[in-house]
C-alpha positions as a Markdown table, in Angstrom:
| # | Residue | x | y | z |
|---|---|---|---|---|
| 1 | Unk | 60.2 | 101.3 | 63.0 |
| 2 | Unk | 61.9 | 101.5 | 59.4 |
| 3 | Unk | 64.5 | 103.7 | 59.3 |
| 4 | Unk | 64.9 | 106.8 | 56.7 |
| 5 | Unk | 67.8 | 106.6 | 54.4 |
| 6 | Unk | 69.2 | 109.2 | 56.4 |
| 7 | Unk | 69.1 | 108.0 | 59.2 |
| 8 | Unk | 71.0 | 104.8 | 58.2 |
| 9 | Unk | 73.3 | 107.3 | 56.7 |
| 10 | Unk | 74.0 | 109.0 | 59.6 |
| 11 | Unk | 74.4 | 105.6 | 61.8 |
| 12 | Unk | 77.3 | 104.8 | 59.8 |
| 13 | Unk | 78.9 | 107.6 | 59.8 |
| 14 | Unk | 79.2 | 107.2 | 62.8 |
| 15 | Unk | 80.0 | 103.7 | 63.1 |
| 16 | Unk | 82.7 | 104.6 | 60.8 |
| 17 | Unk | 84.5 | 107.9 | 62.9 |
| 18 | Unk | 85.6 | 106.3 | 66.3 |
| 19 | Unk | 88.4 | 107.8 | 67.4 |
| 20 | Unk | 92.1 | 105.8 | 67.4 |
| 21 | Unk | 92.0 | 103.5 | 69.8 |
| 22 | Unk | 88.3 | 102.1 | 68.8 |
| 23 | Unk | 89.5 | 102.8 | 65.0 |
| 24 | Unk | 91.9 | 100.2 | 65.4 |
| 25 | Unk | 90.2 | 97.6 | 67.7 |
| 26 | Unk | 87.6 | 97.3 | 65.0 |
| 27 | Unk | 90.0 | 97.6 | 61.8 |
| 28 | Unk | 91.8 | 94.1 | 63.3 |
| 29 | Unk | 88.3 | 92.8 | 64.2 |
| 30 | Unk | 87.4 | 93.4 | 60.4 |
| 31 | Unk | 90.4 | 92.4 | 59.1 |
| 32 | Unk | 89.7 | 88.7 | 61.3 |
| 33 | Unk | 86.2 | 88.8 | 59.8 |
| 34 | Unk | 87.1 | 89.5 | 56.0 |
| 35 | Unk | 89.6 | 86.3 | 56.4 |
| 36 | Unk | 86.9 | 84.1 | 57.0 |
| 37 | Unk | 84.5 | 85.8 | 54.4 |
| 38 | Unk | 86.9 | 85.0 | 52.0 |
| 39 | Unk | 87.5 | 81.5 | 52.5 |
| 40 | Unk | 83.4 | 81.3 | 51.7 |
| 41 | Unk | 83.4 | 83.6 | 49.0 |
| 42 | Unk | 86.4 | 81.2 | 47.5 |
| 43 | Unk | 85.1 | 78.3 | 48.3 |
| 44 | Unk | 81.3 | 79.0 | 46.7 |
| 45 | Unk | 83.1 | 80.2 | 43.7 |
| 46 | Unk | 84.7 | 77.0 | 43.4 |
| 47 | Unk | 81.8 | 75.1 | 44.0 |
| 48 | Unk | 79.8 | 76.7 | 41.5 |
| 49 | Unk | 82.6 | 77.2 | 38.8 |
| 50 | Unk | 82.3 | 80.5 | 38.6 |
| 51 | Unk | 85.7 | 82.4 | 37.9 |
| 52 | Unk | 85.1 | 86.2 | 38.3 |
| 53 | Unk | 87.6 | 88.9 | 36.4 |
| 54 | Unk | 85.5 | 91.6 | 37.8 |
| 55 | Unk | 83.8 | 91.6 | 41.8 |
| 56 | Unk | 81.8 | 94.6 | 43.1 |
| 57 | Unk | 81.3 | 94.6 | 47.1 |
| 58 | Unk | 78.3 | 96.5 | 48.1 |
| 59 | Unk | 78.7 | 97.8 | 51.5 |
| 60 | Unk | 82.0 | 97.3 | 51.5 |
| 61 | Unk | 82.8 | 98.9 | 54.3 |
| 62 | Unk | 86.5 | 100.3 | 54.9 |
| 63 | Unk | 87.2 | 97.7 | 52.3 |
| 64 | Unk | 88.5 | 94.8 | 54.5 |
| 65 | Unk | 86.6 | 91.8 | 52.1 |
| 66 | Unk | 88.3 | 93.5 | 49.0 |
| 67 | Unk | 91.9 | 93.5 | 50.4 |
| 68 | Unk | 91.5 | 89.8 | 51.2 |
| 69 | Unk | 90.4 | 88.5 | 47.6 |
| 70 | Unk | 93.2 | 90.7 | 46.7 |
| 71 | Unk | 96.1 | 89.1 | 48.6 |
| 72 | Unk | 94.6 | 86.0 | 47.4 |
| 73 | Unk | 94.7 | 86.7 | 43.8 |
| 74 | Unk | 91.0 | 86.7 | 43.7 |
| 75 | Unk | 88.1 | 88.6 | 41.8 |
| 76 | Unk | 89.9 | 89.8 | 39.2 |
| 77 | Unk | 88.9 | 93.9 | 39.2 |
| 78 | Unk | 87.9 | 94.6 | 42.5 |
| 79 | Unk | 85.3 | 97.8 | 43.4 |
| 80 | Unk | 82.8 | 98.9 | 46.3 |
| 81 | Unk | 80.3 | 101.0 | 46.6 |
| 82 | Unk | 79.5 | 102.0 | 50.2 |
| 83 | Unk | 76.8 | 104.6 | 51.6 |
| 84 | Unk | 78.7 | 107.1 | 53.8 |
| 85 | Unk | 81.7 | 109.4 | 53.0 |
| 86 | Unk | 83.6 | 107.6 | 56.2 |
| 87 | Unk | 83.7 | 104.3 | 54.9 |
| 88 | Unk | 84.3 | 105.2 | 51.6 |
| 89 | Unk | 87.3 | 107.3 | 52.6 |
| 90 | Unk | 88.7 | 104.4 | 55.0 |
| 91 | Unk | 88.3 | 102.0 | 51.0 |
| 92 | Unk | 89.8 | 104.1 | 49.1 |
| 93 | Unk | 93.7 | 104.4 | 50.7 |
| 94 | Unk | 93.6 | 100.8 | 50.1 |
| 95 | Unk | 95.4 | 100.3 | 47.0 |
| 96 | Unk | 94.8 | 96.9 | 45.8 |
| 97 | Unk | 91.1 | 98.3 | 45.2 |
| 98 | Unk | 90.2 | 100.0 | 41.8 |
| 99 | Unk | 87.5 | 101.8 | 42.7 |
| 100 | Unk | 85.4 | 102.7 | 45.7 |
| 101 | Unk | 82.6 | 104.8 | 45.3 |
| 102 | Unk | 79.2 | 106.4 | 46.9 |
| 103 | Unk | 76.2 | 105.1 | 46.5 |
| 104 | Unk | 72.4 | 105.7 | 48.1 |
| 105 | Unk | 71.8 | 102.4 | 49.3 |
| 106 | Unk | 69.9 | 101.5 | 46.4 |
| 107 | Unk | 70.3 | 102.4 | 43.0 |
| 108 | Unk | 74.1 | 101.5 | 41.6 |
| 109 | Unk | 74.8 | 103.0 | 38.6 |
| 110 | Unk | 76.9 | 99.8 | 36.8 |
| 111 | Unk | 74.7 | 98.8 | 33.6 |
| 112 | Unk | 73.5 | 95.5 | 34.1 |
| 113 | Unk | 75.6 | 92.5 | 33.7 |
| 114 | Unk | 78.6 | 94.8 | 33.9 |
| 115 | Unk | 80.3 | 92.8 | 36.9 |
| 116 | Unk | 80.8 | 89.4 | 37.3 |
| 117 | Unk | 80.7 | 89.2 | 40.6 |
| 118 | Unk | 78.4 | 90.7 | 43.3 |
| 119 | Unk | 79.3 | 90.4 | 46.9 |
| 120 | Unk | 76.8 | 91.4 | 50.0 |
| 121 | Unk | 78.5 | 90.4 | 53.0 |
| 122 | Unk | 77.0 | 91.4 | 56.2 |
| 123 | Unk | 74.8 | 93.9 | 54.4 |
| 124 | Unk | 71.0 | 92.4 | 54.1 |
| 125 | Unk | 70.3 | 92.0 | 57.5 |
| 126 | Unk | 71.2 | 96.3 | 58.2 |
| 127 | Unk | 68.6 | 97.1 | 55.1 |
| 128 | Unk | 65.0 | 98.0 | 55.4 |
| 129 | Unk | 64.0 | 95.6 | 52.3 |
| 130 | Unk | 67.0 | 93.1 | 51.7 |
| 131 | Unk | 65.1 | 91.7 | 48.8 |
| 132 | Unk | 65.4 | 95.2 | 46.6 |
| 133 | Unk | 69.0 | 95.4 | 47.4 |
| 134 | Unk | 69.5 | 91.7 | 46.1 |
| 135 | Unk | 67.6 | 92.2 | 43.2 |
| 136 | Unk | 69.2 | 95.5 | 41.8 |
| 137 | Unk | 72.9 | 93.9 | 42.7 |
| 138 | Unk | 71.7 | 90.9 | 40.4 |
| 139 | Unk | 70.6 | 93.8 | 38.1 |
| 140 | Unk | 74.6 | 94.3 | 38.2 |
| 141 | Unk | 75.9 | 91.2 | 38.3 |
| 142 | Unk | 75.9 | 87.9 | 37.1 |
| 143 | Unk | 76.3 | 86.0 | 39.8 |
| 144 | Unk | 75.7 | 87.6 | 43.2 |
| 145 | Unk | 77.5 | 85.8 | 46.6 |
| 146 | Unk | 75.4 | 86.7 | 50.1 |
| 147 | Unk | 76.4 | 86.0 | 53.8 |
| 148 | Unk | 74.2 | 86.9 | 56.7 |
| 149 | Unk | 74.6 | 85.6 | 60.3 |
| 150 | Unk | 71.2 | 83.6 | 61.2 |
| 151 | Unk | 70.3 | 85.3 | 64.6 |
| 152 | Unk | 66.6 | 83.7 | 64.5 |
| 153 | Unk | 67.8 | 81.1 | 67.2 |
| 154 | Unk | 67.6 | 80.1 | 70.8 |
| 155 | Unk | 70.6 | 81.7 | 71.6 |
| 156 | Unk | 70.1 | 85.2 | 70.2 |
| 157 | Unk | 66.9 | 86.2 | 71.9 |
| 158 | Unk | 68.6 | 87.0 | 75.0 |
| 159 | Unk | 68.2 | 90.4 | 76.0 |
| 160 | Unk | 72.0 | 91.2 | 75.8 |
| 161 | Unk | 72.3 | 89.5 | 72.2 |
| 162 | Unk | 69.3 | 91.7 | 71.0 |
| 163 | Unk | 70.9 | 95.2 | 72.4 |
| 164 | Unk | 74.1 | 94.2 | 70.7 |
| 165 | Unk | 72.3 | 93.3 | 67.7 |
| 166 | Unk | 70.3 | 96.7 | 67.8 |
| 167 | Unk | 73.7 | 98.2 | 68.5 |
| 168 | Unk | 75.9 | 97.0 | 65.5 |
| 169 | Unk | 72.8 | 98.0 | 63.3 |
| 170 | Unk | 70.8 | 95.0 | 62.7 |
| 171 | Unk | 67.4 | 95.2 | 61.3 |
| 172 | Unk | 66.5 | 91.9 | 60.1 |
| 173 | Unk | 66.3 | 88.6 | 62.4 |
| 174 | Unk | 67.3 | 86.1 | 59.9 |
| 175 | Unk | 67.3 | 82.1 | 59.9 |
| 176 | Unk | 68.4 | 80.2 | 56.9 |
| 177 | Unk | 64.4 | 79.8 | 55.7 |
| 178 | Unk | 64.2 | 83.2 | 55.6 |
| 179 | Unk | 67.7 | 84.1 | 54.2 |
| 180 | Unk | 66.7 | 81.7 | 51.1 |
| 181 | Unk | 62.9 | 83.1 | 50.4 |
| 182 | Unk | 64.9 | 86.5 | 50.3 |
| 183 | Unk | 66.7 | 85.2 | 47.3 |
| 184 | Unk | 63.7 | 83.1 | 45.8 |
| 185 | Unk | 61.5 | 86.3 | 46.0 |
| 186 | Unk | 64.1 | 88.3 | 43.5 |
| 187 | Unk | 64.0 | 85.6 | 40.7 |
| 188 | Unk | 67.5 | 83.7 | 41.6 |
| 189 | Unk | 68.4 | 80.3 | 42.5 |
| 190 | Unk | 71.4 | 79.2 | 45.2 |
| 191 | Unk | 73.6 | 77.3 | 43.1 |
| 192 | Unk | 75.2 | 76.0 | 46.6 |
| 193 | Unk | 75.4 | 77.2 | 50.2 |
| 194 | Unk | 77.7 | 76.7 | 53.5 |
| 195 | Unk | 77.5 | 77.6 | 56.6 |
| 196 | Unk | 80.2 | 78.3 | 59.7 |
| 197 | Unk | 79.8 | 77.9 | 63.1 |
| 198 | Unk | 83.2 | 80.8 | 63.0 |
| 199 | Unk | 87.1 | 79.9 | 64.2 |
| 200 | Unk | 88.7 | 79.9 | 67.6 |
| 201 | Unk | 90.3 | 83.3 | 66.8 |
| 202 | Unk | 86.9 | 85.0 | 66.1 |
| 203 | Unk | 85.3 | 83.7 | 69.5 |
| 204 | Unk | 88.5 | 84.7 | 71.3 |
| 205 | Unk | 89.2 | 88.3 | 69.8 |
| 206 | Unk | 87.4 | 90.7 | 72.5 |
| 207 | Unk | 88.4 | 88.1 | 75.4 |
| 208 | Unk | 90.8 | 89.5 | 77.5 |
| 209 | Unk | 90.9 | 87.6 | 81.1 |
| 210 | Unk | 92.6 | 84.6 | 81.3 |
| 211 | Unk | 88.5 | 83.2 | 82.1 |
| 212 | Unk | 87.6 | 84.7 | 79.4 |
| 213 | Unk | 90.1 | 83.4 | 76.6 |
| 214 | Unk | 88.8 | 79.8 | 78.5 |
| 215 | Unk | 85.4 | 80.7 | 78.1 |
| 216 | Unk | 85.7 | 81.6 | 74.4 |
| 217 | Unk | 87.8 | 78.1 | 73.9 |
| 218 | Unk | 85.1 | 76.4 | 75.4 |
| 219 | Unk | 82.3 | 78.0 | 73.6 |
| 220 | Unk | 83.7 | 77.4 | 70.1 |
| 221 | Unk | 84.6 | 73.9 | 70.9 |
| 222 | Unk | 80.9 | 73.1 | 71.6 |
| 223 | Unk | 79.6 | 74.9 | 69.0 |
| 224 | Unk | 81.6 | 73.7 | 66.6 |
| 225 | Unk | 81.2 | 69.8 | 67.7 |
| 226 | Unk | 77.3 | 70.7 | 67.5 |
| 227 | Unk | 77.7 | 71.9 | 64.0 |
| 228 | Unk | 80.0 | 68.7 | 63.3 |
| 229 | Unk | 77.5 | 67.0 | 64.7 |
| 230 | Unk | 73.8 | 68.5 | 63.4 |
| 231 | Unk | 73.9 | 71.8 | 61.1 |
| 232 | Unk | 69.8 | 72.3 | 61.5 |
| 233 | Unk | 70.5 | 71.8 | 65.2 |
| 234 | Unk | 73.4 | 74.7 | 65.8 |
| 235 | Unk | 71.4 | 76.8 | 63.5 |
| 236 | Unk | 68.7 | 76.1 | 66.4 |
| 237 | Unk | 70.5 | 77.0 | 69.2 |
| 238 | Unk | 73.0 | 79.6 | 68.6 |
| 239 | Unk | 73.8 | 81.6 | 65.5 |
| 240 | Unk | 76.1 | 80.7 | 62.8 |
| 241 | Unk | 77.2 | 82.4 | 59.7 |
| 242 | Unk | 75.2 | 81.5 | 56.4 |
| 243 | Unk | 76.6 | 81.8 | 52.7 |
| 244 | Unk | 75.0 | 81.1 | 49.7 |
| 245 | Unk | 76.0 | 81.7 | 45.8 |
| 246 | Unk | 72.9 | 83.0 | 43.7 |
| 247 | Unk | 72.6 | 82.6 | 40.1 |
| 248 | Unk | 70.0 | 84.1 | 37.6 |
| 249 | Unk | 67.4 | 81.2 | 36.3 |
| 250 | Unk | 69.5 | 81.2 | 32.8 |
| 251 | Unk | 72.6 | 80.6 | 34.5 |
């Protein structure tokens, strides 16, 4: 079932209101995520030469990626655009952003190739139709930066990963086949790509046994010799995080 607009609305509204102790659990756990999104979003930017003095985030969230790039003297002008009034609230007290606004999921009102830089991180895979968001932030934007765990492996169909996966919002199953045709089927081209099997502090955050800080060692040792090892194979097995730097065909 594809859910109304509303009904996404109100799913992260929710998602965006726990109460203190859940509020700050999950503002250090997207604090530890934005880290790692922005070593990729650096280090495609690099890759590609691109050198933005304006970035818009869509789905920004409480504004985690944004403070990052900003401590790192990154992006130039930094916005977001979110769809609830939570998460725009939770952006906007962070200073080091110019703007945060409200959007409908959709349509963004920025005339196009008004930003330089368009960021989607962790966003495609929680929309009905991926490919219409990617094409109206490339509207926007001239170059447009998306990251998207691939959960179309061996791993993931476990009952328990597919609850979770249903739980943090996830409507799309992705693997990196299908992460690419999304961006082929709005007109762009991946000007390069990475992907990250994630850091020891990521697979250790919610562990709090002694067995369970082992466990977490041991699972992102394996995972990342695997990766070391065979990309297509982790991709396989268990799911990894995938990044990939579109340009417009005149680019």
């Amino acid at each position: 079932m594809v859910p109304e607009p509303a009904e996404l609305v109100s799913f992260y509204e929710d998602a965006y209101s726990k109460g203190p102790a859940q509020a700050a659990l999950y503002s250090d756990w997207r604090a530890l995520g934005a880290a790692g999104k922005a070593d990729h979003v650096i280090a495609l930017c690099r890759r590609a030469g691109v050198v933005p003095r304006s970035t818009l985030e869509v789905g920004c969230g409480d504004g985690a990626l944004l403070s990052e790039l900003h401590r790192r003297g990154f992006g130039g002008r930094l916005s977001g655009v979110e769809i609830t009034d939570a998460a725009v609230g939770l952006a906007r007290v962070r200073r080091e952003i110019d703007s945060v606004e409200r959007y409908d999921g959709l349509h963004l009102a920025q005339p196009d190739r008004s930003e330089d830089l368009g960021l989607l991180s962790h966003v495609l895979e929680h929309v009905p139709d991926p490919a219409a968001l990617l094409a109206e932030v490339a509207r926007v934007c001239r170059a447009v930066i998306v990251e998207v765990p691939l959960e179309a492996n061996w791993s993931a169909r476990r009952a328990g990963k597919r609850e979770h996966a249903a739980e943090v919002g996830h409507l799309q199953r992705l693997d990196r086949r299908a992460a690419r045709s999304i961006v082929s089927r709005t007109g762009l081209s991946i000007a390069c790509e990475l992907d990250d099997p994630l850091p020891l502090e990521v697979h250790r955050f919610f562990a709090v046994t002694g067995p369970e800080r082992a466990a977490a060692r041991a699972k992102w040792a394996i995972r990342g010799a695997v990766h070391h090892a065979s990309p297509p194979l982790a991709r396989r097995l268990f799911t990894v995080h995938y990044a990939c730097l579109c340009l417009p065909p005149a680019a």
